[in-house]
C-alpha positions in Angstrom: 161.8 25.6 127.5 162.7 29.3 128.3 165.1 29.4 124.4 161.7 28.3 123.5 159.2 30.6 124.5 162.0 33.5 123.5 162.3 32.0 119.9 158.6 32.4 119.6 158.2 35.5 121.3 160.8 36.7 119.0 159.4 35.5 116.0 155.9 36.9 117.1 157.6 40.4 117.2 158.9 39.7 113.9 155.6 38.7 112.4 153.9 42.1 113.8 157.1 44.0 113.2 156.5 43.0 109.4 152.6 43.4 109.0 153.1 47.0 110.2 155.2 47.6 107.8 153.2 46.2 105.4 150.5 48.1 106.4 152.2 51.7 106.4 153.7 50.8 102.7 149.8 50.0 101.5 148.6 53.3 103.7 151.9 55.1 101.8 150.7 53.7 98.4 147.1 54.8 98.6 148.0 58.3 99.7 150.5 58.9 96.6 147.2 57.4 94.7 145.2 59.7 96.0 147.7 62.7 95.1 147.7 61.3 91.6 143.6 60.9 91.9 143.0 64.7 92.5 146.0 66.0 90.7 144.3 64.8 87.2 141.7 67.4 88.1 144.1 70.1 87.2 144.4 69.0 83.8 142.0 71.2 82.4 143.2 75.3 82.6 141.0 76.3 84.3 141.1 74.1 87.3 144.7 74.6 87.0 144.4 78.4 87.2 141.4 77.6 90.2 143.8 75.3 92.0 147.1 77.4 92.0 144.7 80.8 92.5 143.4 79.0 96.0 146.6 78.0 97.0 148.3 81.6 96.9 145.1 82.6 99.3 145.7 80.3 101.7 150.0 81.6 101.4 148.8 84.7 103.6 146.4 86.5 101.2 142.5 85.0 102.4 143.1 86.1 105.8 143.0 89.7 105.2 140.2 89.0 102.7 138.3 87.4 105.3 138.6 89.9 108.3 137.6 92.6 106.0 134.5 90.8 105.1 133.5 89.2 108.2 134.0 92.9 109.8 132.0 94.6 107.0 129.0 91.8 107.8 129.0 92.2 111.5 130.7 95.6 112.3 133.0 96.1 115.5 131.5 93.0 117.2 133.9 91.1 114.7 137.2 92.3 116.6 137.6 90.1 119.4 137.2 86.8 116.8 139.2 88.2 114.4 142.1 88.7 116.9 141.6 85.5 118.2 141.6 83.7 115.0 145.3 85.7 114.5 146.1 84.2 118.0 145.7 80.3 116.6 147.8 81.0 113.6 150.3 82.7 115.5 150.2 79.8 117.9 150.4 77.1 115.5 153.0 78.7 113.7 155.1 78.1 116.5 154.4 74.5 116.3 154.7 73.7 112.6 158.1 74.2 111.3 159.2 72.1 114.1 156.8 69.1 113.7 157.5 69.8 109.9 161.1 69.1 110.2 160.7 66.2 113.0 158.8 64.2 110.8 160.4 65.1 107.5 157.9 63.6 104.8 158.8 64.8 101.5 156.7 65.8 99.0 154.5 63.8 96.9 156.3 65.7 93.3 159.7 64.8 94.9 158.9 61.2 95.5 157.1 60.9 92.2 158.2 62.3 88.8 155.4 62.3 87.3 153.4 64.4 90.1 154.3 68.3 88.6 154.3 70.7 91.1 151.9 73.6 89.8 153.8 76.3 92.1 156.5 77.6 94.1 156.5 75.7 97.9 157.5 77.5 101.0 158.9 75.1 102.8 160.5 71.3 102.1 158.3 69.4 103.7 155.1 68.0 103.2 153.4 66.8 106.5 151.4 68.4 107.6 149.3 70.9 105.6 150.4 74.5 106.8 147.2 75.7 105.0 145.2 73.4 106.5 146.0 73.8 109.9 146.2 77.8 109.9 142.7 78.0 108.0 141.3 75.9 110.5 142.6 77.3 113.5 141.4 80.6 111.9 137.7 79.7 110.9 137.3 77.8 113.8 136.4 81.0 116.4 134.4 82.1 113.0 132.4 79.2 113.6 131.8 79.3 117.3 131.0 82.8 117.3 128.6 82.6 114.2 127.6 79.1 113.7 125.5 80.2 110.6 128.9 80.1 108.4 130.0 76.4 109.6 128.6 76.0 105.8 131.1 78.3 104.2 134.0 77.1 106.5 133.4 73.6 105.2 133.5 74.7 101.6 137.1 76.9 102.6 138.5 73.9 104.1 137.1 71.7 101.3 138.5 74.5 98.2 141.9 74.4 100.0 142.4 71.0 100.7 141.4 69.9 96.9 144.2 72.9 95.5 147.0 71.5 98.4 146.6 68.0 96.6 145.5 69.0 93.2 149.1 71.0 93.5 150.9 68.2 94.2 152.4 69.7 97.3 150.8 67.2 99.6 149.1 64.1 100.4 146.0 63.6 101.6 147.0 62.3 105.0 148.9 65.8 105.1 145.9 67.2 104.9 143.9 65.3 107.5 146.6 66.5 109.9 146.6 70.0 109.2 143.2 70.2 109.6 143.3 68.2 112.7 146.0 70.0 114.3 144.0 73.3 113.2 141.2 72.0 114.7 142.9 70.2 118.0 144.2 73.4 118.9 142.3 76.4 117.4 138.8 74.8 118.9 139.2 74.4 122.8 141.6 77.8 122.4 138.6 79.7 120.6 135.7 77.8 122.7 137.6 79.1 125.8 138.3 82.5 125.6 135.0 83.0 123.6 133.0 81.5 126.6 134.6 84.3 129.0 134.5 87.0 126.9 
């Protein structure tokens, strides 16, 4: 009775053990679709041009482009946000190359020949979205402090995370975690010391 109940307890695990993997290889298979989805968008020049153009800002370049404009549109008052959006990326920096390297995932031109990677990378790995997750943890005391450009935030994150996978540098899922970990971590951070200040 007991060799029973361990056979079929066994073979229980082995069912679920199987659907899961099932499961991540579909989930796997629609993410490189989606990389191949967006990626046809660049066939035209000039969404090429658009798509490598955005992602160069988002290797360092938007940031200073965006203090300088959020200060000249609200004056001194813009210091303390600006600072702390520095803060999140500095922060999350210290996070990413390790998560990056923990988890490994490589990118969606290196698993697929066909993907063409339409620039230089900066690192190896592919999850998750270093853009991403600094532009979010960046706009995100931007958006608590001035609500008014939640709109132009979405339409940053949106630009950015179209040019990461119209690139072929990474998958969508890559990008749902940047932003998420942006997000996770730039949002309670910002809502915090914004509250007390």
């Amino acid at each position: 009775m007991l060799l029973a109940s361990n056979r079929r307890l066994s073979l229980e695990r082995l069912v679920l053990a199987e659907t899961a993997l099932l499961w991540r290889d579909r989930l796997l298979r629609a993410d490189l679709a989606g990389v191949h989805l967006v990626a046809r968008s660049t066939r035209f020049s000039l969404t090429r041009m658009l798509a490598i153009t955005i992602s160069k800002l988002g290797n360092g370049w938007i940031y200073p482009i965006l203090a300088a404009t959020i200060f000249a549109l609200v004056g001194h008052e813009a210091w303390p946000v600006i600072a702390l959006g520095g803060l999140n990326a500095a922060l999350l920096h210290t996070l990413f190359p390790i998560i990056k390297k923990r988890i490994g995932r490589k990118r969606p031109f290196h698993v697929d020949p066909r993907l063409t990677s339409l620039l230089k990378i900066l690192d190896e790995h592919s999850f998750p979205s270093g853009h991403m997750m600094t532009l979010s943890g960046v706009l995100a005391p931007i958006v608590l402090a001035w609500p008014s450009a939640a709109a132009s935030a979405a339409a940053l994150v949106l630009s950015m995370a179209w040019s990461r996978i119209a690139t072929a540098h990474h998958y969508p899922s890559d990008v749902l975690g940047g932003l998420t970990m942006g997000v996770a971590m730039g949002y309670p951070l910002s809502a915090c010391i914004l509250g007390h200040w």
